[in-house]
Structures are given as C-alpha cells and as structure tokens.
Legacy VTK file of the C-alpha trace (Angstrom):
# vtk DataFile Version 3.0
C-alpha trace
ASCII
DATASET POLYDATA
POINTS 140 float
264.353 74.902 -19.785
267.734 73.138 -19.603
267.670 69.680 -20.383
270.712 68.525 -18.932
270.134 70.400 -15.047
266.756 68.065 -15.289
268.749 64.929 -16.174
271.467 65.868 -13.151
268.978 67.103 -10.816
267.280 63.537 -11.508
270.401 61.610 -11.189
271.304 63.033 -7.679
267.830 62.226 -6.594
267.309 58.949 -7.397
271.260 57.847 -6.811
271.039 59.015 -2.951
267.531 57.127 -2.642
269.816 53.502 -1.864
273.141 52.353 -1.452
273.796 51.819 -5.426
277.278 50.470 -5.837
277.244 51.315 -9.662
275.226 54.180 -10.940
275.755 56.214 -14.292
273.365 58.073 -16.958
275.664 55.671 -19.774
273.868 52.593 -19.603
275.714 49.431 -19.342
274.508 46.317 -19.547
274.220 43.415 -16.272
275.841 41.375 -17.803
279.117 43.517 -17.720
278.422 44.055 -13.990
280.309 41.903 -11.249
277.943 41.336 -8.098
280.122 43.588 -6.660
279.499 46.759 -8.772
275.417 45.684 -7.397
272.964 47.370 -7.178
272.803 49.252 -10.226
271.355 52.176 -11.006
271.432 54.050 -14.859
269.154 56.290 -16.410
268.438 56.072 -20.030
266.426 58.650 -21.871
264.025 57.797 -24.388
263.163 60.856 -26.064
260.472 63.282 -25.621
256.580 64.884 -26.532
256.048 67.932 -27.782
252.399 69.370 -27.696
251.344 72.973 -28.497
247.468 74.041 -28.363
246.452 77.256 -30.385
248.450 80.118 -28.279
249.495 78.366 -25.182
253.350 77.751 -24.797
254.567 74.062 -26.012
254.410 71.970 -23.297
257.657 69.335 -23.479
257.305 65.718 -21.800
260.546 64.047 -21.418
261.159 60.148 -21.325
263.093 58.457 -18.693
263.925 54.634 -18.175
265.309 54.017 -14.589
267.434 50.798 -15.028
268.026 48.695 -11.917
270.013 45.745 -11.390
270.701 43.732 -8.345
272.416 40.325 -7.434
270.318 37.987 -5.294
273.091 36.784 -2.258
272.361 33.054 -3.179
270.867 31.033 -5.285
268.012 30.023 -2.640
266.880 33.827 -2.481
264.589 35.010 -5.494
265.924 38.496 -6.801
262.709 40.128 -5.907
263.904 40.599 -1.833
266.775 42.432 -2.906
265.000 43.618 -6.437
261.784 45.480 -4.228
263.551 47.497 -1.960
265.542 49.294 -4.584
261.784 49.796 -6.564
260.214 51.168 -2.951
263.346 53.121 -2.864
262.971 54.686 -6.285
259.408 55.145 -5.981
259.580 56.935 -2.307
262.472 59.394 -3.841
260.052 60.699 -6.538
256.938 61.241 -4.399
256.546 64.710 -3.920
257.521 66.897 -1.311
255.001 66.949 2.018
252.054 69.333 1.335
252.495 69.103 -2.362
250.949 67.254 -5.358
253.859 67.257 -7.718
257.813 66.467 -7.648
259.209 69.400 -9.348
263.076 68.530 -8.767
263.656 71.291 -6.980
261.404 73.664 -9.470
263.280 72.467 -12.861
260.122 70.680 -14.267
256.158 71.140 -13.423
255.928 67.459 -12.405
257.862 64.022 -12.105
256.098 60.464 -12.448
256.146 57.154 -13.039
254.045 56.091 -15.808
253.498 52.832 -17.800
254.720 49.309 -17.323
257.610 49.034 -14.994
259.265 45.845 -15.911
260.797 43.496 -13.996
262.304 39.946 -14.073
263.461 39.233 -10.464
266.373 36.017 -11.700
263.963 33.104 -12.021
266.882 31.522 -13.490
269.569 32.896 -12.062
270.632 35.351 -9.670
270.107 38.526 -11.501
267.513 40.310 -11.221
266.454 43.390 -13.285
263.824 46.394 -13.322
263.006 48.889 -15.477
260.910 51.696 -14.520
259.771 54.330 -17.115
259.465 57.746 -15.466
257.333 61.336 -17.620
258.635 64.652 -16.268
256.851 68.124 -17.343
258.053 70.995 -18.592
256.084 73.829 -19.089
LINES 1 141
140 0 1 2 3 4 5 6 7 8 9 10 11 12 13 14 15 16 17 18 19 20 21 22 23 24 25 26 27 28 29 30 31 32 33 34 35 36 37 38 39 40 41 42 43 44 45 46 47 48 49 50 51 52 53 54 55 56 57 58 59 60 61 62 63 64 65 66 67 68 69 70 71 72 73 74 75 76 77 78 79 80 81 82 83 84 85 86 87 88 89 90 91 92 93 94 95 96 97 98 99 100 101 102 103 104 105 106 107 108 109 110 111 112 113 114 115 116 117 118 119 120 121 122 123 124 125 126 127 128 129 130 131 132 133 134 135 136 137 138 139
C-alpha cells in the first residue's frame, strides 16, 4: 500500500470532476480565497482505522475531508446553485466504474465512499458558500 499514490490518484480524480479554479491537498481557508481563485477544491486527511481479526491481514480505512468552496455571483443567488453542482460533481467522480460495485482508483484501494455527514452552509449570510464532504477508502 502507498499512501501517498492513493492521496494523488484521489486528487486527480476529484480535481478533473469541475472547473475548480483553486485546488490543493494544503488546506487553506475561504476566507483567504478571492472569488476569483472559486471554486475551491482541497483535500484534508483525517487520519485512519486499523482493524485486524485473528489471522486475516489488517485491513486500513483512511479518512478524507473533501473541502469545497464557491462564491455565489450576487447577493440575490443563494450559494447552494453554484454550491450543488460542485457536490453532484464530486459525488458522480467517485461512483464506480460501469459494471462495478466499488471505486478502486484505478486498483490502489478495495473501495472509495462517501460516508457520514457532509456539511454544508450554502452563504445564508453572505456569498460564500462551503461544503465538506467526508470520504472512507479501503485498503486491504
């Protein structure tokens, strides 16, 4: 297993899914983002799970955080029109391949998912709006 072709294999994927003016795996924060360098993309890991039952190989379960941001045009449009396509956009470049029941990036990890809460706050009082999408990948 090597972490760091997971992380980059991850990256690639989910930074070609939309037009992301700003994407990195060092997270910044929105507020040091012009609407300009919007839509934002960053990946943040969060650790991982390590599980090992009698014989059987330890089975490792990484933790992702997708981080989105995005800059509604005006302040008569709510976040969430320009917020949900980049989410649909995420979500559709993580669904596995045709005929298959897991995203394996390419065969680096068993399976890719999101899983949990994904959080979002779409600018209610403001223009910025902000997701964050926690993702489990597999490896065996």
């Amino acid at each position: 297993m090597a972490r760091e072709d997971i992380h980059a294999a991850l990256f690639a994927r989910l930074t070609a899914a939309a037009p992301f003016a700003t994407a990195s795996r060092r997270v910044r924060l929105w507020n040091d983002l012009s609407p300009a360098q919007q839509p934002a993309l960053f990946l943040m890991s969060r650790g991982e799970e390590v599980t090992r039952r009698d014989t059987l190989p330890a089975h490792r379960l990484l933790r992702v955080d997708i981080l989105l941001y995005a800059q509604a045009p005006d302040d008569d449009t709510a976040g969430a029109v320009v917020l949900n396509p980049l989410l649909d956009a995420v979500e559709s470049a993580l669904r596995p391949p045709p005929g298959q029941d897991k995203q394996t990036l390419g065969g680096l990890v068993y399976d890719c998912w999101i899983e949990g809460q994904v959080t979002t706050d779409e600018g209610a009082l403001g223009s910025q709006a902000v997701a964050i999408v926690p993702l489990r990948l597999l490896i065996p």
